[in-house]
PyMOL Python script that loads the backbone (N, CA, C, O; Angstrom):
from pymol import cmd

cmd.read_pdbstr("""\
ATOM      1  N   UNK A   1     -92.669-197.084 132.263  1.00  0.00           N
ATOM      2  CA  UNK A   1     -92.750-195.650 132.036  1.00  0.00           C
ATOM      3  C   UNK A   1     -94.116-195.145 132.510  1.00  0.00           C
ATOM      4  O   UNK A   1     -95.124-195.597 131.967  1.00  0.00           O
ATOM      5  N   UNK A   2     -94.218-194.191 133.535  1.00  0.00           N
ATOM      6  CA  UNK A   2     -95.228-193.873 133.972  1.00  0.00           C
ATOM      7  C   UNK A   2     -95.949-192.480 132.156  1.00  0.00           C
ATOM      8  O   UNK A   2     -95.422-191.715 131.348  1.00  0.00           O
ATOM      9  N   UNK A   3     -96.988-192.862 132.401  1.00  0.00           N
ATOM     10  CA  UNK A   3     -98.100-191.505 131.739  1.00  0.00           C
ATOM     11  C   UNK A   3     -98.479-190.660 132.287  1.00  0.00           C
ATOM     12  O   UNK A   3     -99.192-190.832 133.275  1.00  0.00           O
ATOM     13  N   UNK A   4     -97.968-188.824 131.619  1.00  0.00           N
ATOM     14  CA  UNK A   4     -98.120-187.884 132.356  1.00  0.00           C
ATOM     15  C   UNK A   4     -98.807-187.515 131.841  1.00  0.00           C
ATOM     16  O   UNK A   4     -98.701-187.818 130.653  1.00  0.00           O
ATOM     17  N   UNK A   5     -99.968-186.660 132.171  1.00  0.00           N
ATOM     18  CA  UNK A   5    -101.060-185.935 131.548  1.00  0.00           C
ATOM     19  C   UNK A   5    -100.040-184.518 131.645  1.00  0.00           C
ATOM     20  O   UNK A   5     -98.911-184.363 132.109  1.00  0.00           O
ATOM     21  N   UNK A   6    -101.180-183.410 130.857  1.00  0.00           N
ATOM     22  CA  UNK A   6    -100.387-182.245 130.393  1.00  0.00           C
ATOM     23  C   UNK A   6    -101.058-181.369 130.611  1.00  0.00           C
ATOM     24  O   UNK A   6    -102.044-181.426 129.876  1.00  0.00           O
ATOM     25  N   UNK A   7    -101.077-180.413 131.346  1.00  0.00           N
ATOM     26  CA  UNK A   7    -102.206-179.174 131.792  1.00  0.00           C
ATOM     27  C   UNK A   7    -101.415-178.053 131.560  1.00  0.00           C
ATOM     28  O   UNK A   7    -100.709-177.540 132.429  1.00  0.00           O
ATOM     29  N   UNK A   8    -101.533-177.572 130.165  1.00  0.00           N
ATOM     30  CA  UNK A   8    -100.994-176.108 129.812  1.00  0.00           C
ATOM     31  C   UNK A   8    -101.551-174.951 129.780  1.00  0.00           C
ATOM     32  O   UNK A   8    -102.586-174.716 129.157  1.00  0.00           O
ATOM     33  N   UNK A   9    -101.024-174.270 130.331  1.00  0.00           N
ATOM     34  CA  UNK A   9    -102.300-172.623 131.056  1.00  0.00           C
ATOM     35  C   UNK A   9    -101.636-171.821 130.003  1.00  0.00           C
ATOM     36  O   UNK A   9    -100.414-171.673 129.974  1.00  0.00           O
ATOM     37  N   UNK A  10    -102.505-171.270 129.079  1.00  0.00           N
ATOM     38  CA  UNK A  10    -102.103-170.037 128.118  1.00  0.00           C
ATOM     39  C   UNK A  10    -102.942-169.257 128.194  1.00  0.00           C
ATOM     40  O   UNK A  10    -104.090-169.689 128.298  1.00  0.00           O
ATOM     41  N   UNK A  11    -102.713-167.775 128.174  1.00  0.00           N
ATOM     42  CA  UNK A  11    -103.557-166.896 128.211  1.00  0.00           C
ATOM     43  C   UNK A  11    -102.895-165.449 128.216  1.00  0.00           C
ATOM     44  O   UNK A  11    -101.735-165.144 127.941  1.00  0.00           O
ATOM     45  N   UNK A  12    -104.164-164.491 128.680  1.00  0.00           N
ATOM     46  CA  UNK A  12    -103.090-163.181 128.700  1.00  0.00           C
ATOM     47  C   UNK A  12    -102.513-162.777 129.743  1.00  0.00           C
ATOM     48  O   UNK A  12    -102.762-163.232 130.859  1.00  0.00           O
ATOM     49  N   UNK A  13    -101.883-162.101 129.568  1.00  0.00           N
ATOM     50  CA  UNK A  13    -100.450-161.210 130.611  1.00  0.00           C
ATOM     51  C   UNK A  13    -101.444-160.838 132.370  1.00  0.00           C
ATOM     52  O   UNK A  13    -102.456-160.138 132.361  1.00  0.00           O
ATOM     53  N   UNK A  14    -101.050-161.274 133.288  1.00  0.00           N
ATOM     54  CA  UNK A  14    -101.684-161.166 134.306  1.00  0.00           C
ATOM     55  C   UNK A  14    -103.165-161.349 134.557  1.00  0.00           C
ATOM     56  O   UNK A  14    -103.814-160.648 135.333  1.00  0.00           O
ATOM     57  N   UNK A  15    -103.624-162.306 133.868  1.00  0.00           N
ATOM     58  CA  UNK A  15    -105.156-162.910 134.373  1.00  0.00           C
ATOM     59  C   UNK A  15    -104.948-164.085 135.402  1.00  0.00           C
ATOM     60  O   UNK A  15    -105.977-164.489 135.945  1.00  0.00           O
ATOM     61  N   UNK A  16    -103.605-164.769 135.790  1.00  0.00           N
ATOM     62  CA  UNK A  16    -103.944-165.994 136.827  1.00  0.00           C
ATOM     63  C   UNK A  16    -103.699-167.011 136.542  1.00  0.00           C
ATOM     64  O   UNK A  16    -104.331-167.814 137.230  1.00  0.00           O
ATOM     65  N   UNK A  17    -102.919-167.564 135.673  1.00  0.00           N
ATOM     66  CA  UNK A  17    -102.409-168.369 135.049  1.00  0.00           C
ATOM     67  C   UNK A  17    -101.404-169.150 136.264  1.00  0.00           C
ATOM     68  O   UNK A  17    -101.641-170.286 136.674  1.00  0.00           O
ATOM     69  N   UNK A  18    -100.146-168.225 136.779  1.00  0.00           N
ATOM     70  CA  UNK A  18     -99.135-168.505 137.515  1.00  0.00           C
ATOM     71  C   UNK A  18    -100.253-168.542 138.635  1.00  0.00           C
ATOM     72  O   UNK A  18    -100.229-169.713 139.016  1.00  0.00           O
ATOM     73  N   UNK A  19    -101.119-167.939 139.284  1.00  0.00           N
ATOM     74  CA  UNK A  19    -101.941-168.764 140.440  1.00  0.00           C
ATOM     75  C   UNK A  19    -102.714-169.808 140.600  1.00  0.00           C
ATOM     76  O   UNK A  19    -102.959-170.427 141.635  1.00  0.00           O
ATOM     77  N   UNK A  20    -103.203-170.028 139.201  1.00  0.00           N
ATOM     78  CA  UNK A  20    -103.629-171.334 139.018  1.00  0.00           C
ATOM     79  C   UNK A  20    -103.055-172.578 139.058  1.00  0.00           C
ATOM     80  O   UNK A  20    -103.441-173.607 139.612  1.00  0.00           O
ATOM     81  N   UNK A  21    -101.776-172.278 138.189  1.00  0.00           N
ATOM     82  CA  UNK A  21    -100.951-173.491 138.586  1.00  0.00           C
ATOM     83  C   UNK A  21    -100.390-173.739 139.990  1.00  0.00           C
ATOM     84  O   UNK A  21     -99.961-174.862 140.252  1.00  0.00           O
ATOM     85  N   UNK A  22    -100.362-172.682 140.988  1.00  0.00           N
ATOM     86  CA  UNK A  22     -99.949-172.647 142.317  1.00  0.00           C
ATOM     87  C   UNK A  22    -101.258-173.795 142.695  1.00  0.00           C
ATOM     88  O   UNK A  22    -101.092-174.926 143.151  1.00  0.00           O
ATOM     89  N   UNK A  23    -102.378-173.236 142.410  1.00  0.00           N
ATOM     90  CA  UNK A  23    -103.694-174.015 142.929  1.00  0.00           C
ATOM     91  C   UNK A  23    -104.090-175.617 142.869  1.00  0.00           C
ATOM     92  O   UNK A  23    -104.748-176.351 143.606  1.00  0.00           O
ATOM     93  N   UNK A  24    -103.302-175.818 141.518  1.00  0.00           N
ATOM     94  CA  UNK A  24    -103.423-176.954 141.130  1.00  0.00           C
ATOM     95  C   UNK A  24    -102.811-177.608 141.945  1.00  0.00           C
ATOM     96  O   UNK A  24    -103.360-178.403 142.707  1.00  0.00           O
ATOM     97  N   UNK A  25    -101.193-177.309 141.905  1.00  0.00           N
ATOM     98  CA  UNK A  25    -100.215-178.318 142.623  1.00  0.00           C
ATOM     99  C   UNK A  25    -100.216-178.069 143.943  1.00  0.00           C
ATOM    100  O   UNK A  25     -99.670-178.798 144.772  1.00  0.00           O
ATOM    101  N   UNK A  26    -100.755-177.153 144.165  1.00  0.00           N
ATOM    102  CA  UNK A  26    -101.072-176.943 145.929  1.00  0.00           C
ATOM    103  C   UNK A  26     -99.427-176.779 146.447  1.00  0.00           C
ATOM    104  O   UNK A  26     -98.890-177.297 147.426  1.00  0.00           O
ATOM    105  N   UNK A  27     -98.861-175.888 145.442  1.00  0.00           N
ATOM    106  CA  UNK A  27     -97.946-175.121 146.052  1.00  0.00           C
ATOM    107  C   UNK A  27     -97.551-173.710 145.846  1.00  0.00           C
ATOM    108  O   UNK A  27     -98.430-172.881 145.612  1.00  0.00           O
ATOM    109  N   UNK A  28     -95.980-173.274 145.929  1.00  0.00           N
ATOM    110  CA  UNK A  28     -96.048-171.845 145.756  1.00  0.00           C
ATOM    111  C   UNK A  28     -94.802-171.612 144.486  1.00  0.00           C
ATOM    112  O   UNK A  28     -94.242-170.523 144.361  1.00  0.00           O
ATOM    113  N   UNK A  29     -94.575-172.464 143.847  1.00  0.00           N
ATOM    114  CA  UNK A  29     -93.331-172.820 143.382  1.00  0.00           C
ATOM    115  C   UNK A  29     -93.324-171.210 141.387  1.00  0.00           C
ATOM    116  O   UNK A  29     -92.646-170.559 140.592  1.00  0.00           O
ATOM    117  N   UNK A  30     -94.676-171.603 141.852  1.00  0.00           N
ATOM    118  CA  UNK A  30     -95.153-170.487 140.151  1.00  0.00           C
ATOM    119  C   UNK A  30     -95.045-168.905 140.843  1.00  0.00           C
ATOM    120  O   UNK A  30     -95.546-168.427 141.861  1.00  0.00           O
ATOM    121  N   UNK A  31     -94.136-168.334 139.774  1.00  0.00           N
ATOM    122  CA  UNK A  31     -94.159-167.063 140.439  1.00  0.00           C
ATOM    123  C   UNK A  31     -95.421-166.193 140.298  1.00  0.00           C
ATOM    124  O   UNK A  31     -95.787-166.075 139.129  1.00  0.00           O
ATOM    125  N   UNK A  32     -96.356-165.402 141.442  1.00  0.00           N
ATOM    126  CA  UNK A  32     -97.616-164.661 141.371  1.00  0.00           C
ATOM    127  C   UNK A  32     -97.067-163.737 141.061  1.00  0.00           C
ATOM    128  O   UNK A  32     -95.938-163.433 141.447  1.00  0.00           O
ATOM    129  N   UNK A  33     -97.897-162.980 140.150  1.00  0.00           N
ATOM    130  CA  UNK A  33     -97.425-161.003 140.147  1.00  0.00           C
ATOM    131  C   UNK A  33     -98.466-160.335 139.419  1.00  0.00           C
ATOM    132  O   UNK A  33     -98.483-160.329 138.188  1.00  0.00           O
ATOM    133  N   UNK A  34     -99.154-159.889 139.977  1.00  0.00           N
ATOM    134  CA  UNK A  34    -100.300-158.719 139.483  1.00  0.00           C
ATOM    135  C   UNK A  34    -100.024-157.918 138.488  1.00  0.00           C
ATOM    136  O   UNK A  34    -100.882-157.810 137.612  1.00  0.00           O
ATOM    137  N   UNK A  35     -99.098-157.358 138.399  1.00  0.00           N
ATOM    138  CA  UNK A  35     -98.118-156.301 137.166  1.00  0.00           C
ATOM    139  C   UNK A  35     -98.355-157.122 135.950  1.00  0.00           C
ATOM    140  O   UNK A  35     -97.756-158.197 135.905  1.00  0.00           O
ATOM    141  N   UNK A  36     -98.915-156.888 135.231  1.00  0.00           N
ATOM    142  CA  UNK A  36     -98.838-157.323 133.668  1.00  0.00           C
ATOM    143  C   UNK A  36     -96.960-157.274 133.185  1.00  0.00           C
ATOM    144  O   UNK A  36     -96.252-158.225 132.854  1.00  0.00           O
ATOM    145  N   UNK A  37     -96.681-156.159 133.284  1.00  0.00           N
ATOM    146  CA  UNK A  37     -95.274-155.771 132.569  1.00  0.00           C
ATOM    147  C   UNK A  37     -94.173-157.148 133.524  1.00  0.00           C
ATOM    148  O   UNK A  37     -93.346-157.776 132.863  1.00  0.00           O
ATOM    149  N   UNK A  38     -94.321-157.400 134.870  1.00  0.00           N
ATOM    150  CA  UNK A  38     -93.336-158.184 135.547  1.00  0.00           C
ATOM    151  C   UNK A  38     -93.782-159.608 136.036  1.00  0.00           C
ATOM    152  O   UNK A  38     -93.479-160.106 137.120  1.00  0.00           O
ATOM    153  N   UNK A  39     -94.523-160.158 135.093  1.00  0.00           N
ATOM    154  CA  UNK A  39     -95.474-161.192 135.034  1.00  0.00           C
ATOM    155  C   UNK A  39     -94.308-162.762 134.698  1.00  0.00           C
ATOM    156  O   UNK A  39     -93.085-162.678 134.810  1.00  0.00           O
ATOM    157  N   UNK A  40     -94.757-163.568 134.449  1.00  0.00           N
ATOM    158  CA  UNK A  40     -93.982-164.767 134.521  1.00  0.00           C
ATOM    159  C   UNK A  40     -92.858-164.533 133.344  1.00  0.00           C
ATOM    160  O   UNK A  40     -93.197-164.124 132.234  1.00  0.00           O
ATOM    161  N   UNK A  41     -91.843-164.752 133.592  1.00  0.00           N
ATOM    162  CA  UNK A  41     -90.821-164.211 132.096  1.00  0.00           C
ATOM    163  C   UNK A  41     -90.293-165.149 131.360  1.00  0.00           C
ATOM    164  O   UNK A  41     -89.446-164.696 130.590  1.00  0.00           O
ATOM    165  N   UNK A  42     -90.481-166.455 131.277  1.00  0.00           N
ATOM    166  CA  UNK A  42     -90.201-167.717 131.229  1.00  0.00           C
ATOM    167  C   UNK A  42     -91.578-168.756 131.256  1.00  0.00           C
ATOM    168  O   UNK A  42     -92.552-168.439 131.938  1.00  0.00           O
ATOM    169  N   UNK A  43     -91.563-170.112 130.396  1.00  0.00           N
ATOM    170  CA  UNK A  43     -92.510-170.904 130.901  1.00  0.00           C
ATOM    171  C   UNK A  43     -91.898-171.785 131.607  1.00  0.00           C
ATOM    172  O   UNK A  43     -90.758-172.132 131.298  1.00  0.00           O
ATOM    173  N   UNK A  44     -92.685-172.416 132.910  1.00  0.00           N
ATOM    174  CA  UNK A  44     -91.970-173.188 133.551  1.00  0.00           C
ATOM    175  C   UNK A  44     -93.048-174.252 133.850  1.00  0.00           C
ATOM    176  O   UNK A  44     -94.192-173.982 133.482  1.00  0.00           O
ATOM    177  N   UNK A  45     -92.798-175.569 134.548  1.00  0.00           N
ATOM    178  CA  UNK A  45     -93.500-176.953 134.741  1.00  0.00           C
ATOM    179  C   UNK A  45     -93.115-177.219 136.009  1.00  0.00           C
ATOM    180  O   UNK A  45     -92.267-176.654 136.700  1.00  0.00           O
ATOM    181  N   UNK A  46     -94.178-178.597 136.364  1.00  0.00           N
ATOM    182  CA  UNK A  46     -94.067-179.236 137.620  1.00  0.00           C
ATOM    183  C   UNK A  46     -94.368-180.167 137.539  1.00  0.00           C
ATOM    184  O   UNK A  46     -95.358-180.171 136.807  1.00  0.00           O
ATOM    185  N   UNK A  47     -94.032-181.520 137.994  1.00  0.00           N
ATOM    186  CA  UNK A  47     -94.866-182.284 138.095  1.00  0.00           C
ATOM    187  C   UNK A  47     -95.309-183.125 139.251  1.00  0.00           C
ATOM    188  O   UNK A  47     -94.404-183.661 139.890  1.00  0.00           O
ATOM    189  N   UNK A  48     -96.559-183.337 139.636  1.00  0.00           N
ATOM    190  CA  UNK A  48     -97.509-183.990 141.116  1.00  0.00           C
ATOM    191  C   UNK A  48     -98.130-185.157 140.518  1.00  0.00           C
ATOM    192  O   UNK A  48     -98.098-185.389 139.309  1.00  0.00           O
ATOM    193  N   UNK A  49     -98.794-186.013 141.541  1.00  0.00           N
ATOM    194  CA  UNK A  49     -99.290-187.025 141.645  1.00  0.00           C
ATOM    195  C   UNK A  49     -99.822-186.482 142.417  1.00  0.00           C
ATOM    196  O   UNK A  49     -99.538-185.685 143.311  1.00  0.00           O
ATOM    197  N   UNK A  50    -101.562-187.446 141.645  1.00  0.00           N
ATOM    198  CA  UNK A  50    -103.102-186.780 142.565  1.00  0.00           C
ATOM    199  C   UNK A  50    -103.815-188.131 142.247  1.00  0.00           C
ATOM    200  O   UNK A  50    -104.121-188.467 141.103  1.00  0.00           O
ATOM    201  N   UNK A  51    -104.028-188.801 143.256  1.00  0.00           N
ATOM    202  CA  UNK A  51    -104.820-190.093 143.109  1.00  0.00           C
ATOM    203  C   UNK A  51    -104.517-191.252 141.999  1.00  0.00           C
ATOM    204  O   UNK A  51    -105.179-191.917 141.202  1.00  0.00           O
ATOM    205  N   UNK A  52    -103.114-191.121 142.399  1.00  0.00           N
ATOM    206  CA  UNK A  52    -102.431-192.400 141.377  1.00  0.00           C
ATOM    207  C   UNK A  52    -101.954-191.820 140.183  1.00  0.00           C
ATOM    208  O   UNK A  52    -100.990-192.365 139.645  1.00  0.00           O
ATOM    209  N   UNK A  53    -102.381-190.956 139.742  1.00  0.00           N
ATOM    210  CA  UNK A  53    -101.800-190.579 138.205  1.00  0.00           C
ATOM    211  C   UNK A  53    -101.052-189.348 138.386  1.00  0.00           C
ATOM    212  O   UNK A  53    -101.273-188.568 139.313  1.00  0.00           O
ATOM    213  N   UNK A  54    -100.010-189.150 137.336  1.00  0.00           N
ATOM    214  CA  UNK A  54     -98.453-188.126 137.150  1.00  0.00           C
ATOM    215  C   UNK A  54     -99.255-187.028 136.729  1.00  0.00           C
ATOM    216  O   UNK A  54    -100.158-187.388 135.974  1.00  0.00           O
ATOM    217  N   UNK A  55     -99.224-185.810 136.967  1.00  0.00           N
ATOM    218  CA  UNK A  55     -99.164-184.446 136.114  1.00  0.00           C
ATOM    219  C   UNK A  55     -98.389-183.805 135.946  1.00  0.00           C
ATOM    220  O   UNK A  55     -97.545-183.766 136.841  1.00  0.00           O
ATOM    221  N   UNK A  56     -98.179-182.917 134.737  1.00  0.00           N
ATOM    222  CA  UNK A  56     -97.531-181.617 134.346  1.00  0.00           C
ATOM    223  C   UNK A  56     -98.051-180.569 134.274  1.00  0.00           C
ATOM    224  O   UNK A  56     -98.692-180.382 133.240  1.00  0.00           O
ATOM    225  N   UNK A  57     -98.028-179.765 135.004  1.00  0.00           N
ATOM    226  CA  UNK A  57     -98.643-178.232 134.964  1.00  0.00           C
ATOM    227  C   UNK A  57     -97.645-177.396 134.730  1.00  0.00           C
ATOM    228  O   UNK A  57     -96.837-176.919 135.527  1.00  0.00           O
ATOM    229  N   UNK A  58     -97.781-177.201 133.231  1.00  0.00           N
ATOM    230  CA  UNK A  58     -96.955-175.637 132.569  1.00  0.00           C
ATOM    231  C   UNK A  58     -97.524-174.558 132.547  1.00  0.00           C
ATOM    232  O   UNK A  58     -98.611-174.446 131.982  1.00  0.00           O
ATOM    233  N   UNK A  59     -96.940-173.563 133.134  1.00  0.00           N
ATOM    234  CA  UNK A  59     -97.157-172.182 133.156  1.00  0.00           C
ATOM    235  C   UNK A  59     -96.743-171.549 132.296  1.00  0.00           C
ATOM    236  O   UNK A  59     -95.561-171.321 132.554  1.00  0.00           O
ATOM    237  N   UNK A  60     -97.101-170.989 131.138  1.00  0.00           N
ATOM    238  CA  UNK A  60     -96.796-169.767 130.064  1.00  0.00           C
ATOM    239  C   UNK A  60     -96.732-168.563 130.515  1.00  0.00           C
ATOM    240  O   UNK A  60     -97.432-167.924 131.300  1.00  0.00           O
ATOM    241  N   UNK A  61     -95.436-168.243 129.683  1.00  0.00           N
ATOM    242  CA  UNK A  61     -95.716-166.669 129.244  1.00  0.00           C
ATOM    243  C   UNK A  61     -96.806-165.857 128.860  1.00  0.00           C
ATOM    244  O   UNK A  61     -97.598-166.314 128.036  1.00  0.00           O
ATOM    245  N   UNK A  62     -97.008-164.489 129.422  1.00  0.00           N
ATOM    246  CA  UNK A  62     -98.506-164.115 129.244  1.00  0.00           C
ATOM    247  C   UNK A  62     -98.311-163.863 127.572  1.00  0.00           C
ATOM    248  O   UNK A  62     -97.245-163.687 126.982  1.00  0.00           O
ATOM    249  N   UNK A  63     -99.874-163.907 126.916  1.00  0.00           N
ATOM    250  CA  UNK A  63     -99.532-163.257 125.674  1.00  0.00           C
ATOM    251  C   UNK A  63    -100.342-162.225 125.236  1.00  0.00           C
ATOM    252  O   UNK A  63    -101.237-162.252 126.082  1.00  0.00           O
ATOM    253  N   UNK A  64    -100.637-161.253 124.396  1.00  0.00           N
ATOM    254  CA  UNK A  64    -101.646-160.663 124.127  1.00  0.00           C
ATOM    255  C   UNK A  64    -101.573-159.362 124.377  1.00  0.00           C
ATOM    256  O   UNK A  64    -101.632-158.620 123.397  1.00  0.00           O
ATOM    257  N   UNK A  65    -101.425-158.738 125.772  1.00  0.00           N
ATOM    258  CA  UNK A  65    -101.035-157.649 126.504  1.00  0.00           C
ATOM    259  C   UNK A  65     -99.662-157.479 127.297  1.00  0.00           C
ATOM    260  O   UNK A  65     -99.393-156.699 128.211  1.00  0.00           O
ATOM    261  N   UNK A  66     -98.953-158.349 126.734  1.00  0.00           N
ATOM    262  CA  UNK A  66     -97.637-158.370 127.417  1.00  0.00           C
ATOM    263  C   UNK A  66     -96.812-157.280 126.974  1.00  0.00           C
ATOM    264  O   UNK A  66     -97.548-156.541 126.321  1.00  0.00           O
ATOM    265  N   UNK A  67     -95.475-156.750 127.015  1.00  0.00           N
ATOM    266  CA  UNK A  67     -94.593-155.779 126.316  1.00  0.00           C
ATOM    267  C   UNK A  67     -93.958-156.612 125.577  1.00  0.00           C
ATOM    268  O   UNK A  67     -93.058-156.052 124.952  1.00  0.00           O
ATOM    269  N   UNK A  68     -94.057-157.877 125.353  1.00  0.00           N
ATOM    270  CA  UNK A  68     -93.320-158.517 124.429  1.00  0.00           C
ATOM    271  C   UNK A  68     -93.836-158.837 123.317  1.00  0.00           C
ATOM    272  O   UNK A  68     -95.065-158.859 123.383  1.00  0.00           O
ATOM    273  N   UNK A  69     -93.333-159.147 122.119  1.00  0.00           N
ATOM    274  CA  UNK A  69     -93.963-159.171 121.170  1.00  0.00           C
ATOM    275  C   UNK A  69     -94.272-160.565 121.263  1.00  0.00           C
ATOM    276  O   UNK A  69     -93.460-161.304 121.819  1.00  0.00           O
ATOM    277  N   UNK A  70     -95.807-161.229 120.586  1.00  0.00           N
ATOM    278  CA  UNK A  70     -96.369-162.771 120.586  1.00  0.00           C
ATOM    279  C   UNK A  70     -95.283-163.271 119.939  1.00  0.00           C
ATOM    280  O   UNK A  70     -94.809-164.229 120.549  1.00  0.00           O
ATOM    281  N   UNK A  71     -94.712-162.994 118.948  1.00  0.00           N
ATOM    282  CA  UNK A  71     -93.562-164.239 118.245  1.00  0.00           C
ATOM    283  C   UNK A  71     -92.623-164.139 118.746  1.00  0.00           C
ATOM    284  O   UNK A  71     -91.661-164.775 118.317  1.00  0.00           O
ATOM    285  N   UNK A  72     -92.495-163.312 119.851  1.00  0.00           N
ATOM    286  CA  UNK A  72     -91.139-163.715 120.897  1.00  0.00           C
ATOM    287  C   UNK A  72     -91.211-165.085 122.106  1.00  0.00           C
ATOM    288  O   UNK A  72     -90.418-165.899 122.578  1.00  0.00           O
ATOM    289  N   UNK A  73     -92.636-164.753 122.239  1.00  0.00           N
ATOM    290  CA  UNK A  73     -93.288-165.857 123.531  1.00  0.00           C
ATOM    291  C   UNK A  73     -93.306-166.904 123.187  1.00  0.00           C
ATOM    292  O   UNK A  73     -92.632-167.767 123.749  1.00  0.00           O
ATOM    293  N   UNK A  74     -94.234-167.200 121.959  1.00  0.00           N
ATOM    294  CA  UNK A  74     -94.498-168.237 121.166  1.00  0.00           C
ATOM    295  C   UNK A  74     -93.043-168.873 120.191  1.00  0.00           C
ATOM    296  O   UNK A  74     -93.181-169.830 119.429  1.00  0.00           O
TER     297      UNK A  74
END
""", "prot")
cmd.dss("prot")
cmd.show_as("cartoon", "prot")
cmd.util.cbc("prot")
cmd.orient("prot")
């Protein structure tokens, strides 16, 4: 069984979260969107290999300034 490390991006509603994880995995797979209101609507994952070892990079729902309420996200 390989060991995955866990890189979970939480934060608020359109600060860069979904581009970061683009950055990480050095792809385009996280949806970008500047709009606070049409921002990631879902959390979603990936996982890469970077110098021998597995990652997971999850992308969250924004929270804080979103139109959704936090105990909907969370």
């Amino acid at each position: 069984m390989v060991e995955i490390r866990n890189i979970l991006l939480i934060g608020n509603a359109g600060k860069g979260k979904s581009t970061l994880a683009n950055v990480i995995t050095g792809t385009n797979e996280f949806e970008e969107n500047t709009h606070r209101i049409r921002g990631t609507s879902e959390a979603k994952s990936l996982e890469f290999d970077h110098r021998g070892l597995r990652y997971r990079v999850i992308d969250t729902v924004g929270i804080g300034d979103s139109i959704r309420p936090t105990g909907d996200i969370i």
